[in-house]
C-alpha positions in Angstrom: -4.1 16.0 -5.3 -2.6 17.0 -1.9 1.5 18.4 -2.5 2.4 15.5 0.2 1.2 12.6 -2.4 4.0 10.5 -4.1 1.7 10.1 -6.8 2.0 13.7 -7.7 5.4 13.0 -9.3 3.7 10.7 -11.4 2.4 11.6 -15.0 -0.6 9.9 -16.8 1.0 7.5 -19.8 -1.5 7.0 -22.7 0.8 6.0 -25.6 1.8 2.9 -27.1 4.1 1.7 -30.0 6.0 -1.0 -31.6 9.3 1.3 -30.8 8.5 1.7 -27.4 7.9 -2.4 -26.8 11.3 -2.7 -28.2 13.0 -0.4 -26.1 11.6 -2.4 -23.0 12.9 -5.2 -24.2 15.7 -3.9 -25.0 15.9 -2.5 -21.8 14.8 -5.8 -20.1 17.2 -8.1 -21.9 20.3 -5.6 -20.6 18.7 -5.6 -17.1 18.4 -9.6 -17.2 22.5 -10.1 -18.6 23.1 -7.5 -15.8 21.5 -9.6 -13.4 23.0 -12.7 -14.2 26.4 -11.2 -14.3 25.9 -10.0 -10.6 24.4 -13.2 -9.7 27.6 -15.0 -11.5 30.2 -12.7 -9.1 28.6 -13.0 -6.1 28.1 -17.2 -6.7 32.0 -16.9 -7.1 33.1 -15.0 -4.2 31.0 -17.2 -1.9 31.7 -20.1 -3.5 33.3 -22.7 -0.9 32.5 -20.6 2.3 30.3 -22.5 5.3 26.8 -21.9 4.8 25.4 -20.2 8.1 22.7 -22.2 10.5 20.3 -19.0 9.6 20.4 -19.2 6.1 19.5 -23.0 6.4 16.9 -22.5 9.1 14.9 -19.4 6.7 16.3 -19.7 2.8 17.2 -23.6 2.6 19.8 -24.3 0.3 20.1 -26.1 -3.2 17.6 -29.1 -3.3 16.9 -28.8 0.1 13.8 -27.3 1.6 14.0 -24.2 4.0 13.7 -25.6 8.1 11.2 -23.1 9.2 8.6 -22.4 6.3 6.6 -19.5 7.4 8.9 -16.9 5.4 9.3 -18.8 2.3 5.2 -18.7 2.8 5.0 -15.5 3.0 6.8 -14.5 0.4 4.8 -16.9 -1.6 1.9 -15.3 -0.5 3.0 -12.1 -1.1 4.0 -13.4 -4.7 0.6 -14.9 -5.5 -1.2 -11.4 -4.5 1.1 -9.1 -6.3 0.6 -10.7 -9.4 -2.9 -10.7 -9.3 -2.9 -6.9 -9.1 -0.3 -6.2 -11.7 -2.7 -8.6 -14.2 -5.7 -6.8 -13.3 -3.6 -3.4 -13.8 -2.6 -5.0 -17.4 -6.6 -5.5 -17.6 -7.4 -2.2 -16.5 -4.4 -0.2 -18.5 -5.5 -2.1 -21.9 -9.1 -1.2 -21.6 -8.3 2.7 -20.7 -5.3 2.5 -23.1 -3.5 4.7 -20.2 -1.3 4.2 -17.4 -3.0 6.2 -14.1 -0.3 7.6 -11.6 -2.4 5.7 -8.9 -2.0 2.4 -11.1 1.6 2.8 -11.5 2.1 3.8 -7.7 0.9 0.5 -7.4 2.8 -1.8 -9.7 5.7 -0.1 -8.2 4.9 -1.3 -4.7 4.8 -4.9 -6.2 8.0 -4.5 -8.0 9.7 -4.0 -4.8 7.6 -7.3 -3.7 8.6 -9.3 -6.7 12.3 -8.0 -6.0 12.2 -9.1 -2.4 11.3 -12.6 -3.4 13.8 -12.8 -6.0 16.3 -11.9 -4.0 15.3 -14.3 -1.7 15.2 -17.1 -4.2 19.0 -16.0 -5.3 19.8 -17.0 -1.5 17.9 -20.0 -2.0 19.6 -21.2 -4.8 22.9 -20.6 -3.4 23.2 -17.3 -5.9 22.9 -20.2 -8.7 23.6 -18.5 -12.5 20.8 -21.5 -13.9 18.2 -19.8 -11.7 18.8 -16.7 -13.4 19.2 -18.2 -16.5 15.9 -20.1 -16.1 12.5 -19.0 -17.2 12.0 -17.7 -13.7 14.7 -15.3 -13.8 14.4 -14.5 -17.5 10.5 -13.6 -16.7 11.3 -11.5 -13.8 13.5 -9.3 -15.6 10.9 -8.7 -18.8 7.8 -8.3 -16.5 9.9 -6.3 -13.5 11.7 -3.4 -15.7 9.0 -2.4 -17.9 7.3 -1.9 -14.7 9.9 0.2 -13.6 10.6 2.2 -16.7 6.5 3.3 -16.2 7.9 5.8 -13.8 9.8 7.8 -16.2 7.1 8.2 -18.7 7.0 5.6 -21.8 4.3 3.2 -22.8 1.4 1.6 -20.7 1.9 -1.7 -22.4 4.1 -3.9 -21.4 4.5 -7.5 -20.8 3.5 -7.6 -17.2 0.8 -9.8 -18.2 3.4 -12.7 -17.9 3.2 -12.5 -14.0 -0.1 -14.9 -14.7 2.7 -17.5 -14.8 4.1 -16.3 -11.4 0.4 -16.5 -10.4 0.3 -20.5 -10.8 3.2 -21.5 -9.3 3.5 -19.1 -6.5 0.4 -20.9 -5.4 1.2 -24.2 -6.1 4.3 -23.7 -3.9 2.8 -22.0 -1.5 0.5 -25.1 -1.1 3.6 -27.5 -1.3 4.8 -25.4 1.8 2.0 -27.2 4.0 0.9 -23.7 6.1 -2.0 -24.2 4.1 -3.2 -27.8 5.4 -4.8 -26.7 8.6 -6.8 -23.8 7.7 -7.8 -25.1 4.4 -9.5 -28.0 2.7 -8.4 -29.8 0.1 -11.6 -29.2 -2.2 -10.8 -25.4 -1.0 -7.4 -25.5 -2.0 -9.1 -27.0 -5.9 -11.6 -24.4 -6.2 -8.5 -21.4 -5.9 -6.4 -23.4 -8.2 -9.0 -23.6 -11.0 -9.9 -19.9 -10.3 -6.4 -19.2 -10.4 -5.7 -21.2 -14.2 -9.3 -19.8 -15.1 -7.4 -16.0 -15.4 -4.4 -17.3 -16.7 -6.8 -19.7 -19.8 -9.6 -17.0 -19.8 -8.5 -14.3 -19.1 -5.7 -13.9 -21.4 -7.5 -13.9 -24.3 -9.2 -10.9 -23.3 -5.9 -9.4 -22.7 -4.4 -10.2 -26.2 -7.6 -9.4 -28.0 -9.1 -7.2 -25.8 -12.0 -5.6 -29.0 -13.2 -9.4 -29.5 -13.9 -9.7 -25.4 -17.1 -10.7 -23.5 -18.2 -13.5 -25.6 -14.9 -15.5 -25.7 -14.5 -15.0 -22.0 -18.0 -16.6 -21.8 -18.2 -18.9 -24.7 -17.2 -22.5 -23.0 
Protein backbone atom coordinates (compact mmCIF):
# COMPACT_ATOMS: atom_id res chain seq x y z
CA UNK A 1 0.00 0.00 0.00
CA UNK A 2 1.56 3.32 -1.02
CA UNK A 3 2.67 5.60 2.58
CA UNK A 4 0.33 8.58 0.90
CA UNK A 5 -2.98 6.24 1.24
CA UNK A 6 -5.54 7.22 3.96
CA UNK A 7 -6.40 3.78 4.04
CA UNK A 8 -3.11 2.88 5.61
CA UNK A 9 -4.33 4.17 8.98
CA UNK A 10 -6.92 1.83 8.69
CA UNK A 11 -6.77 -1.75 10.34
CA UNK A 12 -8.67 -4.92 9.10
CA UNK A 13 -11.76 -5.64 11.86
CA UNK A 14 -12.72 -9.38 11.91
CA UNK A 15 -14.47 -9.62 15.27
CA UNK A 16 -17.86 -9.71 16.44
CA UNK A 17 -19.80 -9.97 19.76
CA UNK A 18 -22.85 -9.40 21.71
CA UNK A 19 -20.59 -6.87 23.96
CA UNK A 20 -19.48 -5.04 21.19
CA UNK A 21 -23.25 -4.53 19.60
CA UNK A 22 -24.02 -3.20 22.92
CA UNK A 23 -21.48 -0.70 23.16
CA UNK A 24 -22.64 0.74 19.69
CA UNK A 25 -25.66 1.11 20.87
CA UNK A 26 -24.70 2.33 23.67
CA UNK A 27 -22.70 4.61 21.97
CA UNK A 28 -25.49 5.38 19.39
CA UNK A 29 -28.27 6.07 21.89
CA UNK A 30 -25.65 8.84 23.70
CA UNK A 31 -24.81 10.22 20.22
CA UNK A 32 -28.76 10.40 19.30
CA UNK A 33 -29.72 12.35 23.07
CA UNK A 34 -26.64 14.46 22.16
CA UNK A 35 -28.04 15.25 18.99
CA UNK A 36 -31.31 16.14 20.05
CA UNK A 37 -30.08 18.24 22.81
CA UNK A 38 -28.02 20.35 20.22
CA UNK A 39 -30.88 20.34 17.88
CA UNK A 40 -33.21 21.54 21.07
CA UNK A 41 -30.59 24.78 21.78
CA UNK A 42 -30.15 25.81 18.48
CA UNK A 43 -34.32 25.52 17.78
CA UNK A 44 -34.31 27.95 20.90
CA UNK A 45 -31.93 30.51 20.13
CA UNK A 46 -33.46 30.98 16.65
CA UNK A 47 -36.61 30.66 17.64
CA UNK A 48 -38.69 33.99 16.57
CA UNK A 49 -35.90 35.41 14.20
CA UNK A 50 -36.99 36.24 10.32
CA UNK A 51 -36.31 33.40 8.24
CA UNK A 52 -33.85 34.52 5.36
CA UNK A 53 -35.11 34.58 1.42
CA UNK A 54 -32.10 31.88 0.88
CA UNK A 55 -33.12 29.44 3.28
CA UNK A 56 -36.66 29.53 1.71
CA UNK A 57 -35.41 29.59 -1.83
CA UNK A 58 -32.84 26.11 -1.09
CA UNK A 59 -34.11 24.38 2.49
CA UNK A 60 -37.98 25.37 2.50
CA UNK A 61 -39.28 25.58 5.77
CA UNK A 62 -41.82 23.58 8.01
CA UNK A 63 -44.62 22.12 5.74
CA UNK A 64 -43.60 24.05 3.01
CA UNK A 65 -41.62 22.68 0.09
CA UNK A 66 -38.11 24.15 -0.85
CA UNK A 67 -38.55 27.02 -4.10
CA UNK A 68 -35.74 25.77 -6.11
CA UNK A 69 -35.55 21.85 -5.93
CA UNK A 70 -32.35 20.84 -7.48
CA UNK A 71 -30.43 20.71 -4.09
CA UNK A 72 -32.97 19.07 -2.05
CA UNK A 73 -32.57 16.59 -5.28
CA UNK A 74 -29.40 16.13 -4.99
CA UNK A 75 -29.09 15.43 -1.70
CA UNK A 76 -31.72 12.88 -2.26
CA UNK A 77 -29.80 11.43 -4.82
CA UNK A 78 -26.84 11.41 -2.98
CA UNK A 79 -28.92 9.70 -0.12
CA UNK A 80 -30.45 7.00 -2.27
CA UNK A 81 -26.68 5.98 -3.56
CA UNK A 82 -25.00 6.08 -0.34
CA UNK A 83 -27.16 3.76 1.13
CA UNK A 84 -27.00 1.37 -1.46
CA UNK A 85 -23.30 1.02 -0.82
CA UNK A 86 -23.22 0.94 2.85
CA UNK A 87 -26.04 -2.20 2.36
CA UNK A 88 -23.94 -3.93 -0.06
CA UNK A 89 -20.86 -3.22 2.41
CA UNK A 90 -23.21 -4.89 5.22
CA UNK A 91 -23.51 -7.73 2.46
CA UNK A 92 -20.03 -7.97 1.77
CA UNK A 93 -18.72 -7.49 5.62
CA UNK A 94 -21.25 -10.44 6.71
CA UNK A 95 -20.09 -12.89 4.13
CA UNK A 96 -16.17 -12.11 4.86
CA UNK A 97 -17.05 -11.73 8.62
CA UNK A 98 -14.39 -8.68 8.34
CA UNK A 99 -14.34 -5.12 7.90
CA UNK A 100 -11.62 -4.24 4.88
CA UNK A 101 -9.79 -0.73 5.33
CA UNK A 102 -10.99 -0.06 1.70
CA UNK A 103 -14.69 -0.88 2.82
CA UNK A 104 -14.59 1.28 5.80
CA UNK A 105 -12.81 4.11 3.77
CA UNK A 106 -15.86 3.92 2.13
CA UNK A 107 -18.64 3.97 4.56
CA UNK A 108 -16.83 6.80 5.98
CA UNK A 109 -17.26 8.87 2.80
CA UNK A 110 -21.06 8.23 3.06
CA UNK A 111 -21.19 9.14 6.66
CA UNK A 112 -20.07 12.48 5.78
CA UNK A 113 -22.97 12.16 2.95
CA UNK A 114 -25.61 11.00 5.29
CA UNK A 115 -24.41 13.92 7.76
CA UNK A 116 -24.65 16.52 5.08
CA UNK A 117 -28.26 15.66 4.37
CA UNK A 118 -29.16 15.55 7.85
CA UNK A 119 -27.99 18.59 8.50
CA UNK A 120 -29.72 19.80 5.78
CA UNK A 121 -33.07 18.35 6.90
CA UNK A 122 -32.42 20.10 10.54
CA UNK A 123 -32.56 23.47 8.35
CA UNK A 124 -35.45 22.12 6.75
CA UNK A 125 -37.40 21.44 9.68
CA UNK A 126 -36.66 24.64 11.18
CA UNK A 127 -34.03 22.70 13.69
CA UNK A 128 -37.38 20.82 14.84
CA UNK A 129 -36.64 18.51 18.21
CA UNK A 130 -39.70 15.93 16.61
CA UNK A 131 -37.44 15.51 13.56
CA UNK A 132 -34.83 14.32 15.70
CA UNK A 133 -36.97 12.50 17.80
CA UNK A 134 -38.57 10.74 14.84
CA UNK A 135 -37.60 7.52 13.35
CA UNK A 136 -35.57 9.45 10.90
CA UNK A 137 -33.36 11.00 13.31
CA UNK A 138 -33.35 8.05 15.78
CA UNK A 139 -32.10 5.81 12.53
CA UNK A 140 -29.47 8.13 11.57
CA UNK A 141 -27.86 8.13 14.73
CA UNK A 142 -27.84 4.00 15.14
CA UNK A 143 -26.74 3.35 11.52
CA UNK A 144 -24.24 6.75 11.34
CA UNK A 145 -22.01 6.07 14.64
CA UNK A 146 -21.35 2.53 14.45
CA UNK A 147 -20.11 3.52 11.09
CA UNK A 148 -17.93 5.92 12.66
CA UNK A 149 -16.68 3.86 15.63
CA UNK A 150 -15.34 1.31 12.53
CA UNK A 151 -12.48 3.64 12.44
CA UNK A 152 -11.07 2.98 15.74
CA UNK A 153 -11.18 -0.67 15.59
CA UNK A 154 -14.35 -2.59 17.09
CA UNK A 155 -16.77 -4.91 15.34
CA UNK A 156 -17.73 -5.28 11.61
CA UNK A 157 -21.39 -5.75 12.47
CA UNK A 158 -23.37 -3.23 12.95
CA UNK A 159 -26.80 -2.09 12.16
CA UNK A 160 -26.07 -0.17 9.02
CA UNK A 161 -28.27 -2.44 7.31
CA UNK A 162 -31.19 -0.08 8.47
CA UNK A 163 -30.09 2.49 5.74
CA UNK A 164 -32.41 -0.04 3.36
CA UNK A 165 -35.13 2.21 5.00
CA UNK A 166 -33.27 5.43 3.94
CA UNK A 167 -33.04 3.64 0.56
CA UNK A 168 -36.98 3.68 -0.02
CA UNK A 169 -37.78 6.92 0.92
CA UNK A 170 -34.91 8.82 -0.30
CA UNK A 171 -36.21 7.68 -3.63
CA UNK A 172 -39.64 8.15 -3.18
CA UNK A 173 -38.79 11.81 -2.38
CA UNK A 174 -36.63 12.19 -4.74
CA UNK A 175 -39.41 11.29 -7.29
CA UNK A 176 -41.93 13.58 -5.37
CA UNK A 177 -39.28 16.31 -6.16
CA UNK A 178 -40.40 16.16 -9.96
CA UNK A 179 -36.45 16.43 -11.52
CA UNK A 180 -37.25 13.14 -12.39
CA UNK A 181 -40.43 13.61 -14.73
CA UNK A 182 -38.57 14.67 -17.86
CA UNK A 183 -35.79 12.29 -18.13
CA UNK A 184 -37.74 9.37 -16.88
CA UNK A 185 -40.86 7.37 -17.44
CA UNK A 186 -43.28 6.50 -15.29
CA UNK A 187 -43.02 2.62 -15.92
CA UNK A 188 -39.08 3.49 -15.43
CA UNK A 189 -39.60 5.18 -12.35
CA UNK A 190 -41.83 1.46 -11.29
CA UNK A 191 -39.27 -0.88 -12.36
CA UNK A 192 -36.44 1.16 -9.72
CA UNK A 193 -38.90 1.23 -7.12
CA UNK A 194 -39.62 -2.48 -7.10
CA UNK A 195 -35.84 -3.10 -7.54
CA UNK A 196 -35.36 -0.80 -4.80
CA UNK A 197 -38.19 -2.76 -2.18
CA UNK A 198 -36.84 -6.09 -3.80
CA UNK A 199 -33.25 -5.47 -1.61
CA UNK A 200 -34.97 -4.16 1.22
CA UNK A 201 -37.84 -7.69 1.17
CA UNK A 202 -35.08 -9.98 -0.38
CA UNK A 203 -32.34 -9.09 0.45
CA UNK A 204 -32.61 -8.81 4.06
CA UNK A 205 -33.21 -12.06 4.75
CA UNK A 206 -29.96 -12.91 3.38
CA UNK A 207 -28.51 -10.41 5.61
CA UNK A 208 -30.11 -11.67 8.91
CA UNK A 209 -29.63 -15.36 7.96
CA UNK A 210 -26.89 -15.11 5.87
CA UNK A 211 -25.84 -19.57 6.26
CA UNK A 212 -29.63 -20.27 4.97
CA UNK A 213 -29.02 -17.84 1.68
CA UNK A 214 -29.36 -18.57 -2.09
CA UNK A 215 -32.57 -20.47 -1.98
CA UNK A 216 -34.67 -18.03 0.11
CA UNK A 217 -33.39 -15.19 -2.07
CA UNK A 218 -34.75 -17.30 -4.96
CA UNK A 219 -37.58 -19.18 -3.58
CA UNK A 220 -40.76 -16.84 -4.68
Amino acid sequence: MDDGSPAKYLQCISYASWTTMGWQLLASLIAWVFGVGVVAILAKMYRGLPTPDWVHMWFGSPGVKPENQLLNANLRFMQLICSSVVMITWIVKSYLQEAPPGVQAIEFLCCLVFLLHLAYALIGNGFSVAYALSYEGWLDAFTITPLLMQLGGGSYLTLAYLRTYRMNTAFVRLCATGVLDEGYSELTLVYIKKLVEFFMVRVSPLILYPHNNATRLLST
